[in-house]
N, C-alpha and C positions, 0 to 999 in steps of 0.2 A: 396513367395507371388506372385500372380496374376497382370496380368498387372492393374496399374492404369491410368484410365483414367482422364487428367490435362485440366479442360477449357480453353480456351482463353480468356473470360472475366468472370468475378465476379460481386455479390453487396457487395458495400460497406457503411459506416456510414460515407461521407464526408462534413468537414466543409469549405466555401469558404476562408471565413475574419474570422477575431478574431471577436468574438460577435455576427457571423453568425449562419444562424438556419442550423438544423442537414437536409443533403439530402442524401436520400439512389438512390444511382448511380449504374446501374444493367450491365452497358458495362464497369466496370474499369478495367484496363489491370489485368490479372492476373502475377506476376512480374516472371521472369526466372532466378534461380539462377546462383549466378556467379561464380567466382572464389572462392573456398571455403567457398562456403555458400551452407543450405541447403533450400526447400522450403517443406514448413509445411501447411496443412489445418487445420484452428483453427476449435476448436472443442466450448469452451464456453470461455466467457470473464468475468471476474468481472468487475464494473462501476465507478471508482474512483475517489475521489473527486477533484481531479488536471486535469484529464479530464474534470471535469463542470467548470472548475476555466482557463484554456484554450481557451473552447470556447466563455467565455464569456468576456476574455481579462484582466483576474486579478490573472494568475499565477506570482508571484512576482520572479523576481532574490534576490541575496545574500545582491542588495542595498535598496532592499523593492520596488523597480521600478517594474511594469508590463514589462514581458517580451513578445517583440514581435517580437524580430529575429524566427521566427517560419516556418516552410513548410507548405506554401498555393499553392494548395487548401492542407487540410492536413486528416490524416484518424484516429483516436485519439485510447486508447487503448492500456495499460499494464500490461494488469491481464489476459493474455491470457492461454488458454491450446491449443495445436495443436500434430499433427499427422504427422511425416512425408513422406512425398509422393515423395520427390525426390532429390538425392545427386547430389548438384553442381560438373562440374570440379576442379581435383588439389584438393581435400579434403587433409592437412596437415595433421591431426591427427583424422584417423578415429574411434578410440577404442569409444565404446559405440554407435555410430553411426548407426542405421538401419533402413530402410521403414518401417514405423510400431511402430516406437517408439515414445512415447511419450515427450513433448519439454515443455519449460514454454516459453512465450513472456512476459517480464518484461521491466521494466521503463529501464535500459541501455541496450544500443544494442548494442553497439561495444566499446571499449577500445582500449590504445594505447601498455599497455604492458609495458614500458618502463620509464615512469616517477614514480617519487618517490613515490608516490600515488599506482601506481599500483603495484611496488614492493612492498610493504610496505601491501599488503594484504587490501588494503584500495579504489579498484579500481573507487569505487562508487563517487570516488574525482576526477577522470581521469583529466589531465589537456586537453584534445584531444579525450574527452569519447562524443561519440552523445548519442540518447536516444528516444523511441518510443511518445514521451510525445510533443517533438519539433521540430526533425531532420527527424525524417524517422516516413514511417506510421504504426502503430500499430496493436492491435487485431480487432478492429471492421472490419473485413474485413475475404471475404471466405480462403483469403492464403495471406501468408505472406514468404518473403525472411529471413532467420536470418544468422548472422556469425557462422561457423560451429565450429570455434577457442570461443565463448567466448558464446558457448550454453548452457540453462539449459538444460541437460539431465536428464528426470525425470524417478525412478523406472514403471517398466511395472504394478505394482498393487497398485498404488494410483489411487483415484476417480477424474478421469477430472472436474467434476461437479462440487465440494467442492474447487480445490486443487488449483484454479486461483488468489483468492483473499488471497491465503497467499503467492503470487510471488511479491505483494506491499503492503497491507495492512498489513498479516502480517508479513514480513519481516521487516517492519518498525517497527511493534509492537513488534517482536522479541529484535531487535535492542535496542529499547525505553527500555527494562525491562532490558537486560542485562545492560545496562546505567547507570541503574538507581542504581543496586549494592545491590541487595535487597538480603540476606539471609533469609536462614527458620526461619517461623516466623516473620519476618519485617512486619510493615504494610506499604503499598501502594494506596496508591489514583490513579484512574482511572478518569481524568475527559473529559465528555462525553461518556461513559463506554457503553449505547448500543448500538454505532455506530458501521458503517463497520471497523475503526479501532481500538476502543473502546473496544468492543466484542472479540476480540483479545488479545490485550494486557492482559485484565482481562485473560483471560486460559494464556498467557504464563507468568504472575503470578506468580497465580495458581502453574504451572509445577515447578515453583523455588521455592518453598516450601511459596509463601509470602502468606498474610492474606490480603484479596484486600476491601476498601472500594470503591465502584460505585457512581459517579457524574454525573447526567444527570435530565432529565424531560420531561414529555408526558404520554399520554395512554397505559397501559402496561409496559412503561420501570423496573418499579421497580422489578414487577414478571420477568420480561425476564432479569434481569443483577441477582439478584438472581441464576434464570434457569442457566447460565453459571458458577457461582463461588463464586461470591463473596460475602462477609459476612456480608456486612452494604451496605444500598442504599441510597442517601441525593438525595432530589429532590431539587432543588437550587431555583424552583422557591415559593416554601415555606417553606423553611430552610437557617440557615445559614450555609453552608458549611465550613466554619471557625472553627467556636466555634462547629458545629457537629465532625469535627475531633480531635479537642480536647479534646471534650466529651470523645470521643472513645477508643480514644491512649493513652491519660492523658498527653503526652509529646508532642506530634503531628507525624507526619508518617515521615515512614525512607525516604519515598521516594513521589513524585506525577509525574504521569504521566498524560501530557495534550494532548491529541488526537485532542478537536473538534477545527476547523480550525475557531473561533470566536474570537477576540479581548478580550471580557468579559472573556472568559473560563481563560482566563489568569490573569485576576484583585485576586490579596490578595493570589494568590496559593503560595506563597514562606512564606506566615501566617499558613499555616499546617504542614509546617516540623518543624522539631524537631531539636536541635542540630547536626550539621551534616550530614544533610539530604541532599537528590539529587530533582532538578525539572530537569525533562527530557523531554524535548519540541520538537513535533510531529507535531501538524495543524500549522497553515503558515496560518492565517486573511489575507483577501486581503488590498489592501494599505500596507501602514506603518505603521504600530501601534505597540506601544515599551510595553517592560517589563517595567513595575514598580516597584521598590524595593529600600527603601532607603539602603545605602549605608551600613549605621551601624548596619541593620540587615542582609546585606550578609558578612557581618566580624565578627560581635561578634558570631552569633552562628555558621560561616564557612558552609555556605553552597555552593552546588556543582552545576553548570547548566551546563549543555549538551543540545549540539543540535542533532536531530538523522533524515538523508536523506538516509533511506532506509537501507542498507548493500551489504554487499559484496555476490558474491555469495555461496563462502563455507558459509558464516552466513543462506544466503536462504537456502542453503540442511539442513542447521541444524531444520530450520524453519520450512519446508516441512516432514521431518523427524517424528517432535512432533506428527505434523496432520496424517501423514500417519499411526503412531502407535495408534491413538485415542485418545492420549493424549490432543490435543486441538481438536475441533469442529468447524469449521465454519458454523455460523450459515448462510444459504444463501437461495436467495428466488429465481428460473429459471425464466427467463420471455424472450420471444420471443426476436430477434435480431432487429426488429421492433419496439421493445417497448423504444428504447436509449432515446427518446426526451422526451416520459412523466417520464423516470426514472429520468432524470434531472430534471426535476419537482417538482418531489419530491424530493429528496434529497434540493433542495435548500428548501422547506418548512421544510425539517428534520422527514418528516414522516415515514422514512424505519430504521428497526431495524435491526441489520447486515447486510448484504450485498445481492445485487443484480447482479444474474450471467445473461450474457446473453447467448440462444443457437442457436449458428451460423451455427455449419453445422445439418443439414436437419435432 
């Protein structure tokens, strides 16, 4: 490969304060990789919803508290695709490694290796793990530094385009179904099913052989969750999504999976399973706002709740994998690098049906 040529500065998507508006900053240092890192030119980024939830000072920690140990000013962005252009010094483990190859920029960015978390195949728990979302800056940016030890290395014939929003969305969506325990044939509840994570989950379903009913509402939704999979659509805002899956199932579903990051999305969803059934819990409502479930209905018919923050990254190739063989589809709409502030716009009105990628390099 030909020489490349590395600016010295960049633009980037920088936010000041927590709650502060998006400013694209066109002299930000372009960073020099270090000791075993490599630096990558992001090519397109997915927009996701812990990003909008970030900027606006209502990403929650583990205690429902807004999290604001954060890097300011900061660069936000973890659904990145990039290129790489340049191998750091002291590269430990070069195999896969090349100028030219293609990298994912995901929600962790570095790990410690060594706590029981990470042993444990469980890294995404890291007791010592940072992460593009708080710690370091992210994809909204023309280049980005990553650790050359804990990179996705992604195959040379997957679509950059498509293949960003399954480095979090759905990786988490992956994550969420396999949770959830669904065999061929199970039914499954999808609720908020045409979102960027939504849209998702329904194909990786789908791919485990389940029978997905779709929970959402809006213009379009019902033909576009359909369009992806799934077999029944409840519009909640004139239906009961309750007594519809009881209709359905007769017994209620093996499993629901709740994506949209709303409080309500969560009211009465442990009323649709069935004896034995999994609620496998995805959006994260800002504030604090608790599951509700009397006691005597999570005992007597034994039902199962899991939480799912994303996965590991052998989970992500397997993730990336589905999509790469066509098996799932991300459905995703390009819109300029430009466009970050009114795509947060939308998204908080909920007007985008899958996912919005942005295109960063030129």
């Amino acid at each position: 490969m030909g020489f490349i040529n590395i600016p010295k500065t960049q633009t980037v998507a920088l936010v000041r304060e927590i709650g502060g508006t998006v400013e694209f900053k066109t002299d930000y240092p372009v960073p020099t990789p270090g000791r075993n890192e490599v630096l990558a030119k992001v090519l397109y980024t997915g927009v996701c919803q812990s990003d909008l939830h970030t900027k606006s000072g209502t990403a929650a920690g583990p205690d429902g508290i807004p999290i604001t140990k954060i890097k300011l000013p900061h660069v936000g962005g973890h659904e990145g695709i990039g290129k790489i252009v340049s191998l750091g010094p002291d590269i430990q483990h070069a195999a896969g490694l090349k100028v030219g190859g293609l990298v994912g920029i995901r929600f962790s960015s570095r790990i410690c290796r060594r706590c029981e978390f990470c042993l444990a195949g469980t890294e995404q728990y890291c007791t010592a793990s940072t992460n593009h979302l708080h710690h370091e800056d992210g994809s909204f940016q023309e280049y980005i530094a990553l650790d050359a030890d804990y990179l996705t290395v992604l195959p040379d014939d997957v679509d950059p385009v498509v293949m960003g929003p399954v480095l979090c969305a759905g990786l988490t969506a992956y994550k969420a179904v396999l949770n959830a325990n669904v065999r061929h044939g199970n039914w499954l509840v999808v609720v908020g099913a045409g979102g960027g994570l939504g849209h998702l989950a329904v194909q990786y379903a789908r791919a485990q052989g389940a029978s997905v009913i779709g929970v959402d509402t809006g213009p379009g939704r019902k033909e576009f969750v359909h369009g992806i999979g799934a077999q029944h659509f409840i519009d909640f805002a004139t239906e009961d999504p309750v007594k519809k899956v009881q209709e359905i199932t007769g017994l209620g579903a093996h499993a629901v999976v709740v994506t949209a990051g709303n409080a309500k999305a969560f009211a009465h969803v442990c009323d649709m399973l069935r004896v034995g059934g999994t609620l496998s819990c995805v959006g994260i409502p800002p504030g604090r706002p608790c599951l509700e479930i009397p006691i005597s209905t999570l005992v007597i018919k034994g039902l199962r709740i899991r939480g799912n923050l994303v996965g590991s990254l052998k989970e992500c190739m397997e993730a990336v994998d589905l999509v790469r063989r066509g098996v799932v589809k991300p459905v995703v709409k390009v819109r300029p690098f430009r466009d970050l502030p009114q795509v947060y716009e939308e998204m908080e009105k909920g007007d985008i049906s899958g996912r919005v990628v942005l295109q960063i390099a030129a």
